[in-house]
C-alpha positions as CSV (number, residue, x, y, z in Angstrom):
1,X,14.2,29.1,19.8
2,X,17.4,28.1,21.3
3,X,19.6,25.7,19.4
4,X,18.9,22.1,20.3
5,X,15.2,22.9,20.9
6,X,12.3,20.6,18.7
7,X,9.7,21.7,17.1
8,X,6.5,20.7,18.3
9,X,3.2,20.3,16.0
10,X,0.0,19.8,16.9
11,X,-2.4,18.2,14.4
12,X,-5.8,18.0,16.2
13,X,-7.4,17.2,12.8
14,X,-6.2,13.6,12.8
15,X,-6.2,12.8,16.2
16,X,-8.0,9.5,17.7
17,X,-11.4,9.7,19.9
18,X,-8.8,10.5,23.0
19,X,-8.1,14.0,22.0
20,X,-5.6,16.0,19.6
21,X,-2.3,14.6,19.8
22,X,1.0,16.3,19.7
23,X,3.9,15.1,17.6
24,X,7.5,16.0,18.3
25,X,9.6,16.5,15.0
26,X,13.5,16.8,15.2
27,X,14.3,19.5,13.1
28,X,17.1,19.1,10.1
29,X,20.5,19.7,10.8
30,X,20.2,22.7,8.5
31,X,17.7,24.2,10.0
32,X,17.5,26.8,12.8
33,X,14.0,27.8,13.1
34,X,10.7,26.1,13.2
35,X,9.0,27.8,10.2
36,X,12.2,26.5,8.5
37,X,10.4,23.6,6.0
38,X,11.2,20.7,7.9
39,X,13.0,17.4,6.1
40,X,10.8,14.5,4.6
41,X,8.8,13.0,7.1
42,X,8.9,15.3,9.7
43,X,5.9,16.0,9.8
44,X,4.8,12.4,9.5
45,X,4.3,11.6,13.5
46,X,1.6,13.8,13.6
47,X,-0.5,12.9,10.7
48,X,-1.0,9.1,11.9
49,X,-3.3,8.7,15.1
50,X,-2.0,7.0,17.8
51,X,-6.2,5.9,18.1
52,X,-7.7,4.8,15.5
53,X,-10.9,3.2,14.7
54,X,-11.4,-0.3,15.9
55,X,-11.4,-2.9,13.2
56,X,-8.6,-3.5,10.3
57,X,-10.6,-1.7,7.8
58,X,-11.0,2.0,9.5
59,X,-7.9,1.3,10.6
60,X,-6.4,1.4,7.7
61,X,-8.3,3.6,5.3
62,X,-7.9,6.2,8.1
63,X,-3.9,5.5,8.2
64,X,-4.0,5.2,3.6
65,X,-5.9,8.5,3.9
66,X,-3.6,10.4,6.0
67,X,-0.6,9.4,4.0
68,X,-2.7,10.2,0.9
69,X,-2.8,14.0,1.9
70,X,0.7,14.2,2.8
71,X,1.8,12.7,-0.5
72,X,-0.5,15.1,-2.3
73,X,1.2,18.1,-0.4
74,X,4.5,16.7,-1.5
75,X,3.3,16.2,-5.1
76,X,4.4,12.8,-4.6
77,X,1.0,10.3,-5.4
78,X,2.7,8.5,-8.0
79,X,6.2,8.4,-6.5
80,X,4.5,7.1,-3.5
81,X,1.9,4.5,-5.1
82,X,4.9,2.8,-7.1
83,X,6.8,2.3,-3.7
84,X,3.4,0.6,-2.5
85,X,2.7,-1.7,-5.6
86,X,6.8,-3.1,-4.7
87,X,5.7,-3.0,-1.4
88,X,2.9,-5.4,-2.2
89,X,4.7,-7.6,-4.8
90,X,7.3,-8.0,-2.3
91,X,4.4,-9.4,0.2
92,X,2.9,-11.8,-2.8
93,X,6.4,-12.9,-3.0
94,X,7.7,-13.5,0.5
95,X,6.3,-15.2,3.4
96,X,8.8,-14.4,5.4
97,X,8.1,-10.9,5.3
98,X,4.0,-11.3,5.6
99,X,5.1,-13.4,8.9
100,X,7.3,-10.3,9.8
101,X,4.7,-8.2,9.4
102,X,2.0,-10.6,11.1
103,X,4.2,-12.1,14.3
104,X,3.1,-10.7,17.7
105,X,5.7,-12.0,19.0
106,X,8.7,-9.8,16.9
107,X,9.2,-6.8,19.4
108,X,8.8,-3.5,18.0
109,X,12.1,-2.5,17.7
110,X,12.7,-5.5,15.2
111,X,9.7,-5.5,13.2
112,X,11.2,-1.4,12.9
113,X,14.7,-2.3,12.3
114,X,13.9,-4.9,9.4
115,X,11.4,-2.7,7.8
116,X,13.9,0.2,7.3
117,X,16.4,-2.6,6.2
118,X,13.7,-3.2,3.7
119,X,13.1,0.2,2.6
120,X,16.3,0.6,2.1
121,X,17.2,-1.9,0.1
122,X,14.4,-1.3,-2.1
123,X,14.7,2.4,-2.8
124,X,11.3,3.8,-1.5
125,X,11.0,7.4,-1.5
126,X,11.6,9.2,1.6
127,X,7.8,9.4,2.9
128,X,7.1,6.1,2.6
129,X,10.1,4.9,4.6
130,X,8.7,7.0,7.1
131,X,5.2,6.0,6.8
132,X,5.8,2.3,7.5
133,X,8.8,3.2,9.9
134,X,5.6,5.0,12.2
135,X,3.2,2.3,11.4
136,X,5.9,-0.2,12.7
137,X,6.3,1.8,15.8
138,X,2.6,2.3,16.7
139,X,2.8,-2.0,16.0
140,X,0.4,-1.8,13.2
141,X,2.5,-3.8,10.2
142,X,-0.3,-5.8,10.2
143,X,-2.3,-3.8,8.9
144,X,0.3,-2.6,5.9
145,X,-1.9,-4.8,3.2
146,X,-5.4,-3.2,3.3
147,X,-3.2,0.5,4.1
148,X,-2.0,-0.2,0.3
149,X,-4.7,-0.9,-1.3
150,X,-7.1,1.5,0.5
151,X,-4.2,4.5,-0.7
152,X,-4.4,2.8,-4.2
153,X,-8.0,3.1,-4.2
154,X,-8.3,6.2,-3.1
155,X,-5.5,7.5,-6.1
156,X,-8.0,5.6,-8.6
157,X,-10.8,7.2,-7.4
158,X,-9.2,10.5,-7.8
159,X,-8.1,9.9,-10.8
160,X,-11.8,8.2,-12.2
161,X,-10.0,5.2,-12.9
162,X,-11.0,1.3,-12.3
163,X,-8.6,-0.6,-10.9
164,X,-8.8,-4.3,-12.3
165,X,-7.1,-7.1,-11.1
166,X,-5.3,-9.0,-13.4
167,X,-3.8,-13.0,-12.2
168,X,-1.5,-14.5,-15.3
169,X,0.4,-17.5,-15.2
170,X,3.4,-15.8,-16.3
171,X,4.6,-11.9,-16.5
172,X,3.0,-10.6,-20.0
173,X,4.8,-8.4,-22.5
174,X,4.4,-5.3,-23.4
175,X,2.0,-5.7,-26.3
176,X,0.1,-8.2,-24.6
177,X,-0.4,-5.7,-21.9
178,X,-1.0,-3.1,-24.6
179,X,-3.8,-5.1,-25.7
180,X,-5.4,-5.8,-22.5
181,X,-5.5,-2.7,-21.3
182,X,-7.3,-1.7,-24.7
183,X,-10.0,-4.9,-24.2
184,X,-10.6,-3.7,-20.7
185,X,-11.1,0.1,-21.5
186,X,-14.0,-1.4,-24.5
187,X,-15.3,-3.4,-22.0
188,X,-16.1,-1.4,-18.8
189,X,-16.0,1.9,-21.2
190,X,-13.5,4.0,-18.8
191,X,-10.0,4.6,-18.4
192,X,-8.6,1.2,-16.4
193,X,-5.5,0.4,-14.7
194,X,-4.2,-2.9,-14.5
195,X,-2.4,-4.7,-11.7
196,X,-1.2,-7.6,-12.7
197,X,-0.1,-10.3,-10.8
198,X,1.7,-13.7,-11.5
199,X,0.7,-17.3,-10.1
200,X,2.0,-20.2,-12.3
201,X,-0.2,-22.5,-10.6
202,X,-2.7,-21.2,-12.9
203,X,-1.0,-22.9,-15.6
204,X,-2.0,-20.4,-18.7
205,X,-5.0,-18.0,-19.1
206,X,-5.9,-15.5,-16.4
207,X,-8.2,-14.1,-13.8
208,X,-9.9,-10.9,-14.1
209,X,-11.5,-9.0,-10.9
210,X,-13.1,-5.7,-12.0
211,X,-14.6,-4.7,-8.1
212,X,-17.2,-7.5,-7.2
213,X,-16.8,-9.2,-10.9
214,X,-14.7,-12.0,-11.8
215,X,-13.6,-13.7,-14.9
216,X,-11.5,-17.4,-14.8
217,X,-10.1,-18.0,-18.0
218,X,-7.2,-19.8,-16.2
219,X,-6.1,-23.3,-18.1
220,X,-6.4,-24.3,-14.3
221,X,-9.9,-23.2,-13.4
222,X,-10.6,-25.0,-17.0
223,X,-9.3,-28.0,-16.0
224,X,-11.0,-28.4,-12.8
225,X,-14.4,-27.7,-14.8
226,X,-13.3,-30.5,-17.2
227,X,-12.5,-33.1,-14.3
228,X,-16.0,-32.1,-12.3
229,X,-17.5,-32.9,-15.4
230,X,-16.2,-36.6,-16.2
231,X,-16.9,-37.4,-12.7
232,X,-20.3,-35.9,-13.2
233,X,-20.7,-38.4,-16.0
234,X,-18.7,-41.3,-14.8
């Protein structure tokens, strides 16, 4: 192949209803031939379908799935599920960034220049930089939330871990942690991984979410029961 020449892959396997789909990936500086291992990401364009299934949801599991694989080829799961656990902290946080990520009318080459501001800034690993760089270009940031949770999912389910959702009025230390994590393993009787999340508006206490159940021991949700009840009586 002469020099200046890209390398073209064609990855029929995760193409849309329309058809395989080609992706064109620049090869590295240092490399002179396509069976050279190409740099991080370069493979990326041709793993997300330009087509996807209608509807948030497909949408997403099939993007979270597709990144999935190409994190487990890298032997980067965990490297890969920490950048998307910021990633969603930062959206908790910001609502500047969840408009960003939301606004039709931010053109594409904006919504792709802050993201890899973003990425940047944060540290995240090299394929998922280039995950949400692609999902920007194909204008799909809105979709970003249920992508990280369906890839978190799917690395519990490998794993045979429950994932429970943890709301605390303030950020816990480490042996309370230590001790919930050991109250929720006796409880649902497997291994459990927490993600813990902090609203102050709950005022003390928390919120568990274990799938479809939910526990409010919030001071908040106690308080509310406390007025309904003296009106109740009043």
């Amino acid at each position: 192949m002469r020099e200046g020449t890209n390398c073209v892959t064609n990855r029929a396997d995760f193409a849309g209803p329309g058809g395989p789909e080609s992706a064109v990936a620049p090869r590295s500086p240092k490399s002179t031939k396509c069976r050279d291992r190409p740099p991080a990401g370069a493979l990326i364009g041709g793993r997300f379908p330009l087509a996807e299934a209608t509807g948030t949801s497909g949408l997403a599991d099939r993007y979270a799935a597709a990144l999935f694989d190409l994190a487990d080829e890298r032997r980067a799961l965990d490297a890969v599920a920490s950048d998307l656990r910021e990633l969603r902290a930062m959206l908790h946080e910001s609502g500047d960034l969840v408009r960003l990520l939301r606004s039709p009318v931010v053109s594409r080459a904006e919504q792709g220049k802050a993201i890899a501001a973003l990425s940047e800034r944060a540290g995240l690993a090299n394929l998922t930089r280039d995950f949400l760089g692609l999902v920007a270009k194909n204008r799909r940031l809105f979709a970003v939330p249920a992508m990280i949770e369906a890839y978190l999912r799917k690395l519990a389910e490998r794993r045979g871990e429950i994932t429970a959702e943890v709301t605390v009025a303030q950020p816990l230390n480490e042996a309370r942690h230590a001790a919930l994590l050991e109250q929720l393993r006796r409880t649902v009787g497997a291994r459990v991984v927490v993600d813990i999340r902090v609203d102050p508006g709950l005022l003390g206490g928390m919120i568990v979410k274990i799938g479809s159940r939910m526990v409010d021991a919030s001071l908040n949700s106690r308080l509310q029961r406390l007025r309904l009840a003296m009106k109740a009586t009043s």
